[in-house]
C-alpha positions in Angstrom: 23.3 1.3 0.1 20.6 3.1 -1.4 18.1 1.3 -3.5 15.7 3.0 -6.5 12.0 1.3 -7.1 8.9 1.2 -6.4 7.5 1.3 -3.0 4.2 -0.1 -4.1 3.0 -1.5 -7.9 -1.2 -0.8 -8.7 -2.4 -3.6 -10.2 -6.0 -4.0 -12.0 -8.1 -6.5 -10.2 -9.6 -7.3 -13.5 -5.8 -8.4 -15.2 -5.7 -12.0 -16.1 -5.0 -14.6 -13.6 -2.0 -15.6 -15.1 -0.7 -11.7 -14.8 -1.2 -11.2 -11.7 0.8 -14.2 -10.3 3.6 -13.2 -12.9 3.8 -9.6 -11.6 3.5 -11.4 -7.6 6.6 -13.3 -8.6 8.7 -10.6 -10.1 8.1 -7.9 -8.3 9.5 -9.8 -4.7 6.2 -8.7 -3.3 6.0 -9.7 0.6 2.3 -8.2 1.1 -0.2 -7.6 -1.1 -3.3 -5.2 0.0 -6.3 -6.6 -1.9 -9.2 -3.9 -2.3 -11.3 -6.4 -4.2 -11.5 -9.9 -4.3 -8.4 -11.4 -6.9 -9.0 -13.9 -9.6 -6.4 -16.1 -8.3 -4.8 -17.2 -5.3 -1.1 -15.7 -4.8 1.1 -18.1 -3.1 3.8 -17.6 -0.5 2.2 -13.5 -0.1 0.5 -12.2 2.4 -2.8 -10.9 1.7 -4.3 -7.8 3.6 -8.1 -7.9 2.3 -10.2 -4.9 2.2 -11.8 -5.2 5.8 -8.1 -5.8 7.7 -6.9 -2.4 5.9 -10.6 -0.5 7.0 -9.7 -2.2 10.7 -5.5 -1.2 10.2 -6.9 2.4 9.1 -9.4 3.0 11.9 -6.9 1.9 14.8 -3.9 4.1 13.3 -6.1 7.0 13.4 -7.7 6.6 17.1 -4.5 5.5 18.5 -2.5 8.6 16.6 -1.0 11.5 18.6 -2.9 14.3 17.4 -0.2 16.7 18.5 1.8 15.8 14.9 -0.8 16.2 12.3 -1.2 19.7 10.9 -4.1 22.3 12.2 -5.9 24.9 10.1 -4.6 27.2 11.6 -0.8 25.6 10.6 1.4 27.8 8.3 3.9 25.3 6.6 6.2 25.1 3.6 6.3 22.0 1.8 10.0 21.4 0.4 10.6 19.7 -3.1 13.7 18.5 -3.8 14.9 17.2 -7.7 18.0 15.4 -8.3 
């Protein structure tokens, strides 16, 4: 089964309180990365606050076989397809 959504919904930091836990709920969220501090306290997510994701960020990259990213001196064709 193949689902259609979204893999991730921006929300303002500045929306009311009261919004943001009403999009929390809906959405099914499991994780929520938090690049400023939130008006309100989302219950039963996980929060992933700015400094985690700078410290998730900087691992990745040291720990990343440098073999798959691209060089400059790559030639590549980027595909699109549109259904």
């Amino acid at each position: 089964m193949v689902k259609a959504g979204h893999p991730y919904i921006p929300v303002d930091d500045q929306s009311s309180p009261q919004r943001l836990v009403d999009i929390s709920q809906r959405s099914g969220a499991e994780f929520c990365l938090a690049l400023a501090n939130l008006p309100v306290d989302l219950e039963d997510i996980n929060l992933v606050k700015d400094e985690k994701i700078k410290k998730i960020f900087a691992t990745a990259h040291q720990n990343a076989d440098k073999r798959i990213f691209t060089q400059e001196t790559d030639i590549f064709y980027p595909n699109y397809f549109i259904h």
